[in-house]
C-alpha positions in Angstrom: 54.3 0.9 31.9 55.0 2.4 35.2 51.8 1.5 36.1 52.2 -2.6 35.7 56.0 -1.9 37.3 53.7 -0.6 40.6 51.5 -3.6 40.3 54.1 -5.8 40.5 55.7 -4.2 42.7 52.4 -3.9 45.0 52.0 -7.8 44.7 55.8 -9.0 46.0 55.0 -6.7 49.0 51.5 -8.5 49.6 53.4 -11.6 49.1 56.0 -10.6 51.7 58.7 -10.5 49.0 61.3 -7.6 49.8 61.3 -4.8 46.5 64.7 -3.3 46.0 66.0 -1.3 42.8 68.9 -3.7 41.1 71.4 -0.6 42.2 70.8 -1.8 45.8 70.8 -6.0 45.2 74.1 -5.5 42.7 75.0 -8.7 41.1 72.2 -11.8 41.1 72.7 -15.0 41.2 69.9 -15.7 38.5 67.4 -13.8 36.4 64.4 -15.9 35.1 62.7 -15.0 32.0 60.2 -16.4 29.5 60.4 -15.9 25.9 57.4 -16.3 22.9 59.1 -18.0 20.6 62.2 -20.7 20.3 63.1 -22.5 17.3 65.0 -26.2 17.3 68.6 -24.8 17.3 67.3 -22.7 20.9 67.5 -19.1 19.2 63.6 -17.3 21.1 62.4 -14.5 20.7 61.2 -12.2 24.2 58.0 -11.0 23.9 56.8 -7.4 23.3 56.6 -6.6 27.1 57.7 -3.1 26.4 60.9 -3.1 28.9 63.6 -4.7 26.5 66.4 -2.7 28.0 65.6 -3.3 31.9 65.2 -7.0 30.8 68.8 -6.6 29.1 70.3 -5.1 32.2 68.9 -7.5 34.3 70.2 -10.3 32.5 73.7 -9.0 32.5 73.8 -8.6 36.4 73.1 -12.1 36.8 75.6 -14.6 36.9 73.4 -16.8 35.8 70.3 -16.2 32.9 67.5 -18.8 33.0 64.5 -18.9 30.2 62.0 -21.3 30.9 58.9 -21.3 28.5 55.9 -23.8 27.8 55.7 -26.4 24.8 53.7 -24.1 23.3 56.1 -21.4 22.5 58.4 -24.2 20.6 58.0 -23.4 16.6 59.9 -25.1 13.1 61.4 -21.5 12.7 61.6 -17.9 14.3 58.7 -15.8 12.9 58.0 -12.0 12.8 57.2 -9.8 14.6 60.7 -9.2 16.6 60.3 -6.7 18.9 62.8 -3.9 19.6 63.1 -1.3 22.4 64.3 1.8 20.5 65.4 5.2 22.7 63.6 8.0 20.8 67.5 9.2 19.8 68.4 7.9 16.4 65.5 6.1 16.4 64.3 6.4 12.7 68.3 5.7 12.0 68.1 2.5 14.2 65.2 1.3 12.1 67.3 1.4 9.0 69.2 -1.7 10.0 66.8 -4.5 10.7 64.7 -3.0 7.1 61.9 -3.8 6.4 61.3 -2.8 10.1 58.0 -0.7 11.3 57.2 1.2 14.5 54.1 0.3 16.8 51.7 2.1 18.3 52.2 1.0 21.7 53.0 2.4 25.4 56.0 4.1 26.3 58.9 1.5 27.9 59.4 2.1 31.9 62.6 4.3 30.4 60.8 6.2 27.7 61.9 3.8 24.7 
């Protein structure tokens, strides 16, 4: 995941867009987001992006959280898979609340999850 964080990263600067960590910005005045899946009553799922808890923490330090999707992620009813960050601590103990719930075999998150 570090990887597509230094490819994004790589691309503001050839855009001219100033990188800084959110330590150094502090608060935002909007985070924008898209999400895979929202029902009628608005409840969406985010994807499986692999960086659940950065996208978290971003969303709190904004005054304002935007999602914007296209028509196509509009469904009757939320469907599975959910996808979870999980820290490697209590992991397997985690997984006992939303049962039945399965791990993937996918990349580490940007912060090991």
């Amino acid at each position: 995941m570090r990887g597509d964080l230094a490819r994004t990263e790589q691309a503001g600067a050839r855009a001219r867009l100033s990188v800084q960590s959110l330590d150094e910005v502090g608060e935002l005045d909007i985070a924008i987001d898209g999400a895979d899946q929202i029902d009628p009553q608005g409840w969406l799922i985010k994807g499986g992006g692999g960086a659940h808890t950065r996208e978290k923490i971003v969303a709190a330090a904004a005054r304002r959280f935007v999602v914007i999707a296209s028509e196509e992620k509009a469904v009757s009813a939320l469907a599975a898979p959910v996808p979870l960050e999980l820290l490697s601590f209590g992991a397997a103990r985690t997984l006992l609340a939303p049962s039945p719930a399965s791990l993937r075999a996918v990349p580490a998150s940007p912060d090991g999850g």
